[in-house]
N, C-alpha and C positions, 0 to 999 in steps of 0.2 A: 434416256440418261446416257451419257458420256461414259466410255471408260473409264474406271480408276489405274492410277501407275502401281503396279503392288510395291509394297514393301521392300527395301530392300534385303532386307531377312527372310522373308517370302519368295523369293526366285531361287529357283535351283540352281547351284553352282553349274558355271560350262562341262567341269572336270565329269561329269555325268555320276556324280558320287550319289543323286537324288538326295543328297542335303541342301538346306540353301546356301547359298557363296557366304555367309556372314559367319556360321559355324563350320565351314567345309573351309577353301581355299582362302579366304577374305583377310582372314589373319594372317595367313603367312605372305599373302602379298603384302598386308600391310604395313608386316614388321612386329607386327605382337606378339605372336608363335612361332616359334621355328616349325620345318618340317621334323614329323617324328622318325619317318622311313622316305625310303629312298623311292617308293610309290608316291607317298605323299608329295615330295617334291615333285616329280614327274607331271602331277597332278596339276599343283600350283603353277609350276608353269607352263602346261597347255593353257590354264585359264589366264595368265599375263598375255599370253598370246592372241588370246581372241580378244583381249582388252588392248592390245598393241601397246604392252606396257613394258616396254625395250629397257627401262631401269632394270626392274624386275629381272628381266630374262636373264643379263649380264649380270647381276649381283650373284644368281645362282650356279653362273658357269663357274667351273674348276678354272681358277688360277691361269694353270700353264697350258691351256688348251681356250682364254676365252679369246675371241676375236675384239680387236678395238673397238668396232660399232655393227650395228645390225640394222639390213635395208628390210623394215617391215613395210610388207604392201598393203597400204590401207583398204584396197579393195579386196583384199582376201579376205571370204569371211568362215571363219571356223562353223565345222557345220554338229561334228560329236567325235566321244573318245571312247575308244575300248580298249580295256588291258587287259591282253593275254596271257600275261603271266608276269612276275617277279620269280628272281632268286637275290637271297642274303635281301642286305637292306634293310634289316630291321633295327630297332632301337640300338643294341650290342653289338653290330657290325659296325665293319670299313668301310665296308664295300659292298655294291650291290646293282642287280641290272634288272632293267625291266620292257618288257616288251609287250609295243601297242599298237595301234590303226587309229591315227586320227584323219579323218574327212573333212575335205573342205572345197569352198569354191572359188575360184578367181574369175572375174568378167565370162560368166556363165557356162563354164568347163569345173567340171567336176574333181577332183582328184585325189590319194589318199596317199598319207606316206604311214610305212610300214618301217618302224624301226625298232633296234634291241639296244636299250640304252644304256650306257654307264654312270653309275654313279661312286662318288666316294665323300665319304665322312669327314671332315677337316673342323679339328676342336668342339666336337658338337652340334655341327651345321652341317647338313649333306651337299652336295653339289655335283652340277651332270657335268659329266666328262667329256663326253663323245656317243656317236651308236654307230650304228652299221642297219643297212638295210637287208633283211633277208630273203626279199623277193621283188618281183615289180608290182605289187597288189595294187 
């Protein structure tokens, strides 16, 4: 017997939340849910990013910080995400920053970036700022 394709309800979001994408980040890339917290956004777009979904990523950048366009490399492929921590960023916040290790691979090199991100609030809708990297991990 052949594989079946699961579900798309049935696949775990990239965002490594172990929900699947369709209850996890699927909504807010889609446009049905905003992000409730400034994790959640974060979240959402690691996973535009391993879909190379360049709309996505620019809609959620802040304003006065987004670049015109983004050179995503289709051959990068997101490999997972861990987040080590948040501060602020929750529903009642401005503002809020969160800090993670996502891995990934480009034409068979390994690599991870390690960043602490900004977020902030604007009418309801969060959006990344900026980060800083805190080491070479």
């Amino acid at each position: 017997m052949g594989r079946r394709k699961p579900k798309p309800d049935s696949v775990n979001c990239p965002c490594g939340s172990g929900r699947p994408r369709e209850r996890c980040c699927g909504p807010r890339i889609d446009g049905t849910a905003p992000a409730e917290t400034a994790e959640a956004l974060m979240r959402s777009r690691y996973t535009a990013y391993t879909e190379h979904n360049e709309a996505y990523i620019l809609a959620t950048w802040d304003p006065q910080t987004r670049p015109a366009s983004l050179e995503l490399d289709p051959d990068r492929r997101w490999l997972g995400l861990s987040v080590r921590g948040s501060e602020a960023g929750g529903p009642d916040d401005t503002a809020g920053r969160v800090e993670f290790v996502a891995r990934a691979r480009l034409h068979g090199q390994g690599m991870r970036l390690h960043e602490r991100s900004r977020f902030r609030r604007i009418d309801g809708h969060w959006y990344y700022i900026d980060g800083d990297t805190p080491d070479a991990s």
